[in-house]
C-alpha positions in Angstrom: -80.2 -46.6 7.7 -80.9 -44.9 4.2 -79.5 -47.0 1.5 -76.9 -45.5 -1.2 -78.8 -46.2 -4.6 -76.5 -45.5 -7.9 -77.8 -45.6 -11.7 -75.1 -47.2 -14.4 -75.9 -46.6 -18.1 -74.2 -48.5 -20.8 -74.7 -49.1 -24.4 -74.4 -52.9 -25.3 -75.3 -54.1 -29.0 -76.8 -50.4 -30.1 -79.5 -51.1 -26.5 -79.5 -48.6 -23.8 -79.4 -50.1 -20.9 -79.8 -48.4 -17.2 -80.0 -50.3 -14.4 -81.0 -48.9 -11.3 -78.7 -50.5 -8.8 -78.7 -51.1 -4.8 -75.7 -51.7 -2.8 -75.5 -55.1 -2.7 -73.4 -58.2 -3.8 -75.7 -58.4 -6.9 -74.9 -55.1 -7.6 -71.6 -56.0 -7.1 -71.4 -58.6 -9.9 -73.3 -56.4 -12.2 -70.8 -53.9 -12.1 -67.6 -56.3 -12.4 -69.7 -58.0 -15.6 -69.7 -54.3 -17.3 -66.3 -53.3 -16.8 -64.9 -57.2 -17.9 -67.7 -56.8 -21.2 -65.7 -53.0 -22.0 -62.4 -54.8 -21.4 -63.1 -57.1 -23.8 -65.1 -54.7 -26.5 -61.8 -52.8 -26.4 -59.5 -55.5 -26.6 -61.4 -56.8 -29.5 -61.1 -53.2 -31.0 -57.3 -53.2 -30.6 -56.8 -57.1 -32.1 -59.2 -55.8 -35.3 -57.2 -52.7 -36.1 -53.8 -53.9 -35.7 -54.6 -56.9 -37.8 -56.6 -54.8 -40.3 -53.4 -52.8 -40.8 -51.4 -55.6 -42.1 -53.8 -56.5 -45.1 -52.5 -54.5 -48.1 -54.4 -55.1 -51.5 -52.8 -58.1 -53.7 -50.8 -55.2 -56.0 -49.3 -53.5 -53.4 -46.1 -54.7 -51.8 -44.8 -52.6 -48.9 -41.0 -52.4 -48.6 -38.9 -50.1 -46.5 -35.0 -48.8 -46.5 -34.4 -49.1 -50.1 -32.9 -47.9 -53.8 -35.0 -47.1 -57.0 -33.8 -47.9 -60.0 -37.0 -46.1 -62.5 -37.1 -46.0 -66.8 -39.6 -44.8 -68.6 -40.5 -47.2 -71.6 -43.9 -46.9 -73.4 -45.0 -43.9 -72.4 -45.0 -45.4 -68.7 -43.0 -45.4 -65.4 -41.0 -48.3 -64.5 -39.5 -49.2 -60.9 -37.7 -51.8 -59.3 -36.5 -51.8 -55.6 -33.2 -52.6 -54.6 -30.8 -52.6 -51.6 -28.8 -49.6 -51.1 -25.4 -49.5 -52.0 -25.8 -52.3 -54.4 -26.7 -51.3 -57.7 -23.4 -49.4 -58.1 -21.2 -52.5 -57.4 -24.0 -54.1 -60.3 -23.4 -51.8 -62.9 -19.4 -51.7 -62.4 -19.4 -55.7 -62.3 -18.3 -56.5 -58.7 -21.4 -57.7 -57.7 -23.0 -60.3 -60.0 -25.6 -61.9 -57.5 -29.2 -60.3 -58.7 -30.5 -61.7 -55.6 -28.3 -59.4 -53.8 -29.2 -56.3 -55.5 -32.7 -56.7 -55.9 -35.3 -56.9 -52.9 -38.1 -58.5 -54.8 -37.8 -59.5 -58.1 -41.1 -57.3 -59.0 -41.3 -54.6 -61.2 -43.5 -51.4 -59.5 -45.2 -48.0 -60.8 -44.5 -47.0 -57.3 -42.1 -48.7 -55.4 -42.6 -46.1 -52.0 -46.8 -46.8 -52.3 -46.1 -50.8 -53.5 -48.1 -51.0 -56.5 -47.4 -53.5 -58.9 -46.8 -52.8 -62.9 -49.7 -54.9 -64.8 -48.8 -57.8 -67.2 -49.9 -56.2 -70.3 -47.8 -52.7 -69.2 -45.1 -54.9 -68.9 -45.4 -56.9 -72.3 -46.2 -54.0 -74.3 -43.2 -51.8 -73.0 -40.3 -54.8 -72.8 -42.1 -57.6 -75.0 -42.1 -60.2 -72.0 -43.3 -60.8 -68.9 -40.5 -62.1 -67.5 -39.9 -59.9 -64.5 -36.6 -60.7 -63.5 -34.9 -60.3 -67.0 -37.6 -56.5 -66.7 -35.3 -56.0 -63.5 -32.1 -56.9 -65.3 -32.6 -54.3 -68.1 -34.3 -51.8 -65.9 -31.3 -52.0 -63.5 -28.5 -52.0 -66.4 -30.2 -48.8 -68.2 -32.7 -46.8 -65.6 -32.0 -43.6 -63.2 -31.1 -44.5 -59.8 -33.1 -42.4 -57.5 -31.1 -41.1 -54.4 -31.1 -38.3 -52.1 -29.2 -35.3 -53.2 -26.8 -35.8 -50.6 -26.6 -39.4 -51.4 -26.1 -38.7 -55.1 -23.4 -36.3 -54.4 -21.7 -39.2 -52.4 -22.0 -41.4 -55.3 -20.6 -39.2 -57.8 -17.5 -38.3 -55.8 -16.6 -41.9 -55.4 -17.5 -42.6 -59.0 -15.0 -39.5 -59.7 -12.3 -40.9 -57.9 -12.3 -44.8 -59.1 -12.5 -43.2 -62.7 -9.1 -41.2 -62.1 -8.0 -44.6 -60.2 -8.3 -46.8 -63.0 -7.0 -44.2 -65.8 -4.1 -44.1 -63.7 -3.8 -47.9 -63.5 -3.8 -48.1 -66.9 -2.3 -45.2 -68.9 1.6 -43.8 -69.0 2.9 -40.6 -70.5 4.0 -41.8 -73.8 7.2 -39.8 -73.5 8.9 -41.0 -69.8 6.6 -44.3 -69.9 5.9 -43.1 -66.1 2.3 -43.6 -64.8 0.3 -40.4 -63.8 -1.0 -40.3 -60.0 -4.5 -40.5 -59.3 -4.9 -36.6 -58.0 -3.3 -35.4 -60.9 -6.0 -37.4 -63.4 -8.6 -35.9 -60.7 -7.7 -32.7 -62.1 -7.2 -33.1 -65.6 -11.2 -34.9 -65.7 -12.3 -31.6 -63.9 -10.1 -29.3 -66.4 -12.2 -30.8 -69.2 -15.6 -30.7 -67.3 -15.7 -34.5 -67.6 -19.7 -35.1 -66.3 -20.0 -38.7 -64.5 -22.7 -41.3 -65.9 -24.4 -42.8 -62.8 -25.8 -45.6 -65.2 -22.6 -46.6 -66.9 -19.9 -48.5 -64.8 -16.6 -46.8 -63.8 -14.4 -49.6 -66.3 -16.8 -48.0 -69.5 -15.9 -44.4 -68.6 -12.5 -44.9 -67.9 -11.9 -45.8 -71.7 -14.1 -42.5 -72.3 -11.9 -40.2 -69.9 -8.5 -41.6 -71.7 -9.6 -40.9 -75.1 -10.8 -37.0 -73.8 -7.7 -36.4 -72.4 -5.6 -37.3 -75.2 -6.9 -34.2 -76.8 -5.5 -31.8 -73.9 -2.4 -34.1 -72.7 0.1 -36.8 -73.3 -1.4 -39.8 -72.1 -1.6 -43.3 -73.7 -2.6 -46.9 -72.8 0.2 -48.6 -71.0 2.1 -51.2 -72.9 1.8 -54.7 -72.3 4.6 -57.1 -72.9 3.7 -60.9 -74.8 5.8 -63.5 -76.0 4.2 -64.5 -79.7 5.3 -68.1 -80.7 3.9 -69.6 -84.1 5.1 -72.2 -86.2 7.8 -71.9 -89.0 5.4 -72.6 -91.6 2.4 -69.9 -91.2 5.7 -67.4 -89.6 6.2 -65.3 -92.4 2.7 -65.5 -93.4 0.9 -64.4 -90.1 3.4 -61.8 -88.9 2.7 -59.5 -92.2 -0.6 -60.0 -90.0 -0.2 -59.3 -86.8 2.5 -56.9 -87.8 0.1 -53.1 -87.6 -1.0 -54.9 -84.0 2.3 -54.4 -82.7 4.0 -51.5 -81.0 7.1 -52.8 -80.1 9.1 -55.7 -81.5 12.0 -56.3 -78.9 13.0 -59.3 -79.9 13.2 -62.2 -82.2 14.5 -65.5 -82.9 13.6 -67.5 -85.6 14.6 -71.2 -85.0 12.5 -74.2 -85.7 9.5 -72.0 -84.7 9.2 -67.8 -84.9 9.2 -66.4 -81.0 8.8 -63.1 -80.9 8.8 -60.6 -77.6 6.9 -57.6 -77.8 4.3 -54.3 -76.7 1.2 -54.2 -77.9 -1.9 -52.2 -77.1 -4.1 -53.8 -74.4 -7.1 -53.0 -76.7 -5.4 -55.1 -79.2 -4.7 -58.0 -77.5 -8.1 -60.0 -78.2 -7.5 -59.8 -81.7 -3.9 -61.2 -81.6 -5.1 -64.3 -79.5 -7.9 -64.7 -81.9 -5.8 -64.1 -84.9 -3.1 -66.6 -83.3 -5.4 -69.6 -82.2 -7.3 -69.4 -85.6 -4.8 -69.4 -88.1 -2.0 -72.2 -86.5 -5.0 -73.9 -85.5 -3.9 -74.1 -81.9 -0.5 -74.4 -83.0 0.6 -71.3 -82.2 0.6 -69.8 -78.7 0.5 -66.7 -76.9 1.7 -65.3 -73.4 1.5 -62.4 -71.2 4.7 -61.3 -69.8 3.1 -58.2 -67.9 0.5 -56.4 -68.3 1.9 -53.3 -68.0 5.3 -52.0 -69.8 5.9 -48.8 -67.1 9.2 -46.9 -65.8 9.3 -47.0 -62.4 8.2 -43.4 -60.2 5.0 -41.2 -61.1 4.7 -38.9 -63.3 4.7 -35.4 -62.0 3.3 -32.2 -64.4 
């Protein structure tokens, strides 16, 4: 009987090696040894380049899914990398955790290829090294980077709590009736008010109202305090606080001055101040509302 002869090649540690094998149980063996030896080459192959992939050098961090914040400052870019949806509700004060904005509290060049920014860029450009207060200031004053379509998002909802809070807060001076929110929506478009991604929607608010006292009748609602100060410093400190006050309603002077009246929201700080510092604590100050309005909207 004429035997079946077969010839195996294989390259092991850079050797050729061809082995000239019968059919037998040796050549059996030999076979099951070569295909165990590529099994385990390729194995090793798959361990080294999975685990090679995982090694990034010390200045890069990797980081998926997320909001740049980037300034320039020194003639260099700046970038720190935060979760979406977060650094709006940062800027407009509603979110105060940093560790819930931020992702890392590292400063980049590149946030999308994770290299770091160096020490000295860093000290030269904000005078510290201090990378979480560099994240603070970078988040408070640097250009959020979003998609087009997510920047269009953005500024319609920034739009629309702007006209939300104007119309919160201001009356026509003439009826003392609040405005609704749609028509402020179209009074910031009929003077081509331009939203400010960076600045909070409280800060532009106070902007919008102060534009559109130049095209309508719009003012600050009223807000109602009782004023109570002691007989002596009475006469004295209402001369004071008298071009602070809108509205006297009422007063009764007894053994002590109490004194009901509107006043300017803006002006209400320097009232308490004015009050606690010169009765020495004597004097008080209440809030009755904080907003003098008729009831019904105002319709144009």
């Amino acid at each position: 009987m004429k035997r079946n002869d077969c010839s195996i090649s294989m390259f092991h540690g850079g050797h050729s090696l061809k082995t000239h094998l019968v059919g037998t149980p040796t050549a059996l063996l030999l076979i099951a040894s070569f295909f165990f030896k590529v099994a385990l080459w390729t194995q090793s192959c798959v361990f080294l380049k999975t685990n090679m992939s995982i090694f990034t050098p010390t200045n890069q961090i990797r980081l998926t899914n997320v909001a740049v914040v980037r300034i320039k400052k020194g003639g260099k870019r700046f970038e720190i990398a935060c979760y979406k949806n977060k650094v709006v509700s940062w800027r407009s004060g509603t979110e105060k955790d940093l560790d819930e904005v931020l992702q890392t509290h590292s400063v980049f060049v590149n946030v999308s290829k994770g290299q770091m920014a160096k020490k000295e860029d860093l000290i030269k450009a904000f005078g510290t090294d201090d990378q979480t207060e560099i994240c603070k200031q970078i988040m408070t004053k640097g250009e959020l980077q979003v998609s087009d379509k997510e920047r269009q998002s953005q500024l319609e909802t920034m739009f629309k709590d702007i006209a939300t809070i104007v119309s919160d807060k201001c009356v026509n001076p003439n009826t003392n009736r609040p405005y609704t929110v749609g028509l402020i929506e179209r009074a910031m478009k009929d003077i081509h008010y331009s939203i400010k991604t960076n600045q909070n929607t409280k800060q532009q608010a106070l902007e919008v109202i102060r534009q559109l006292k130049e095209t309508m009748e719009i003012q600050r609602a009223y807000m109602r305090l009782r004023l109570v100060l002691p007989a002596k410093e009475a006469k004295r400190l209402k001369e004071k606080l008298k071009p602070l006050l809108q509205v006297v309603e009422s007063e009764d002077f007894d053994e002590e001055l109490e004194m009901v009246c509107l006043v300017d929201p803006g002006c209400y700080r320097e009232i308490d101040e004015l009050i606690r510092c010169e009765t020495k604590g004597k004097g008080s100050l209440e809030v009755l509302s904080l907003k003098d309005v008729e009831e019904g909207d105002e319709k144009l």
